[in-house]
C-alpha positions in Angstrom: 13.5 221.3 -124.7 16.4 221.3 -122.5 14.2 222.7 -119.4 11.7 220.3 -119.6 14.0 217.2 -120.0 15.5 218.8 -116.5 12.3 219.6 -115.2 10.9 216.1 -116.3 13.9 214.5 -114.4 13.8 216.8 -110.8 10.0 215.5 -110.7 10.6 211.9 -111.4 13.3 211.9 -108.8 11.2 213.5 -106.1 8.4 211.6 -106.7 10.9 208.6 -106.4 11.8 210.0 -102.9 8.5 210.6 -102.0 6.7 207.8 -103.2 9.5 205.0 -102.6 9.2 204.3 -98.7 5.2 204.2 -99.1 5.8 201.0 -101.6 6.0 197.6 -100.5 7.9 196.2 -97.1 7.3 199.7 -95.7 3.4 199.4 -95.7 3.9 195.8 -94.7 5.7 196.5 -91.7 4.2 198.2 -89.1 6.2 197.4 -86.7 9.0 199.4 -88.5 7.8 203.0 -88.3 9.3 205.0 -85.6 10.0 208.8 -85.0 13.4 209.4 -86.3 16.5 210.2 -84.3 19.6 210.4 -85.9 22.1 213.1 -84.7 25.2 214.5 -85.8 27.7 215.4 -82.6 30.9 218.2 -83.3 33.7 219.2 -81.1 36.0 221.9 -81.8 38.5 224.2 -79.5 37.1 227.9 -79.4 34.4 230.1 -78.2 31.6 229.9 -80.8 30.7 226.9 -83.2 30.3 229.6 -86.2 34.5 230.6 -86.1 35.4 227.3 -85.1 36.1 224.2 -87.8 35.5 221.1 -85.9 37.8 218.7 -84.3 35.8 215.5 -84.4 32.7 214.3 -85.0 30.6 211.5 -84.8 27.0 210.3 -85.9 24.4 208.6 -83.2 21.3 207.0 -84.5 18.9 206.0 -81.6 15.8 204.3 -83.4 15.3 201.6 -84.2 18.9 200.6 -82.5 21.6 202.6 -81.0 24.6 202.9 -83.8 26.8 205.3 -85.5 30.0 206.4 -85.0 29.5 207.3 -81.2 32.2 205.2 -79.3 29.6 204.7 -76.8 26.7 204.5 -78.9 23.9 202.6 -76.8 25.1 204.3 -73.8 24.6 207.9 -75.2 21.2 206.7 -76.5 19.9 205.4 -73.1 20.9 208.6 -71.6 19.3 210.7 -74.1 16.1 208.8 -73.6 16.7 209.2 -69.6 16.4 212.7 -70.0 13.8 213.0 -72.5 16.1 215.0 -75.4 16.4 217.7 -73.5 20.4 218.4 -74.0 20.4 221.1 -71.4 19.4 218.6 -68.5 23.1 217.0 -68.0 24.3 218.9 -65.2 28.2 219.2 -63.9 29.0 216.1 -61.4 29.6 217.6 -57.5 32.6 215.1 -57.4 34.8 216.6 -60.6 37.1 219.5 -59.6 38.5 221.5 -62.9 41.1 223.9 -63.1 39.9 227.7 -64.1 42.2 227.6 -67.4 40.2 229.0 -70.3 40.9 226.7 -73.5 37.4 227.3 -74.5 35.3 223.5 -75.8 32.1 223.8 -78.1 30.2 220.8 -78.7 27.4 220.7 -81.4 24.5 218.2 -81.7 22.5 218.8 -85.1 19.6 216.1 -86.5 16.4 214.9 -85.4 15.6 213.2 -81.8 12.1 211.0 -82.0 11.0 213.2 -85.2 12.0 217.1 -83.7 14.5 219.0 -85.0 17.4 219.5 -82.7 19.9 222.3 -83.0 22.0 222.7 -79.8 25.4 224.6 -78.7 27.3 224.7 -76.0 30.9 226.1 -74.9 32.8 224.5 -71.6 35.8 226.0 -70.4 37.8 223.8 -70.5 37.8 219.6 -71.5 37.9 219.2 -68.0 34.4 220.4 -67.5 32.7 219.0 -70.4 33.7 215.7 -68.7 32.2 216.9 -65.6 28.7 216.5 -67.1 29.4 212.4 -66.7 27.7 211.9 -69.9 28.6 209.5 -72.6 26.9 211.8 -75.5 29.5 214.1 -75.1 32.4 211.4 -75.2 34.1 211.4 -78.4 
């Protein structure tokens, strides 16, 4: 009796999930559906985002409107869009010189940008060179 009180409950709370955004405003609106792109941003000081616990981190939600924790949430939303998602296109600025010390930077971006999955990684040196990129996503 126990199981199928549980059972009985998982299934009215998925169907709840499920079922809940196809109800009412949502099928009214049109104008309100959108790929989804809310993103979760780490940084921590190390070599590799698995032995590293994170510094800082910030949320960034793109659609409908740039928000979030993000200090510079628009910003890193427009630039995003600028380079299509693709989180490997922010290049180092010629104009930023950075020392050679090794104090190893990994930055993490985990969600979903305009309804893909995003998993990304990436070590700088240094602070120094992170900032070189010139972009606002990694700001924070």
């Amino acid at each position: 009796m126990r199981n199928t009180a549980r059972w009985a409950a998982t299934l009215a709370l998925t169907a709840g999930a499920v079922c809940g955004p196809l109800t009412g405003a949502a099928l009214a609106a049109p104008d309100s559906l959108y790929a989804p792109s809310a993103l979760v941003l780490t940084l921590g000081h190390g070599d590799s985002a698995a032995t590293v616990t994170p510094a800082r981190a910030v949320t960034l939600t793109c659609a409908p409107t740039a928000s979030g924790t993000h200090p510079a949430a628009a910003l890193a939303c427009a630039e995003l869009r600028g380079v299509g998602g693709d989180l490997d296109a922010f290049q180092a600025r010629d104009d930023v010189q950075c020392t050679k010390e090794y104090d190893p930077v990994v930055v993490t971006v985990d969600g979903v940008w305009q309804g893909r999955r995003v998993s990304y990684e990436r070590t700088f040196a240094n602070e120094c060179v992170k900032g070189s990129l010139g972009a606002s996503l990694f700001t924070f």
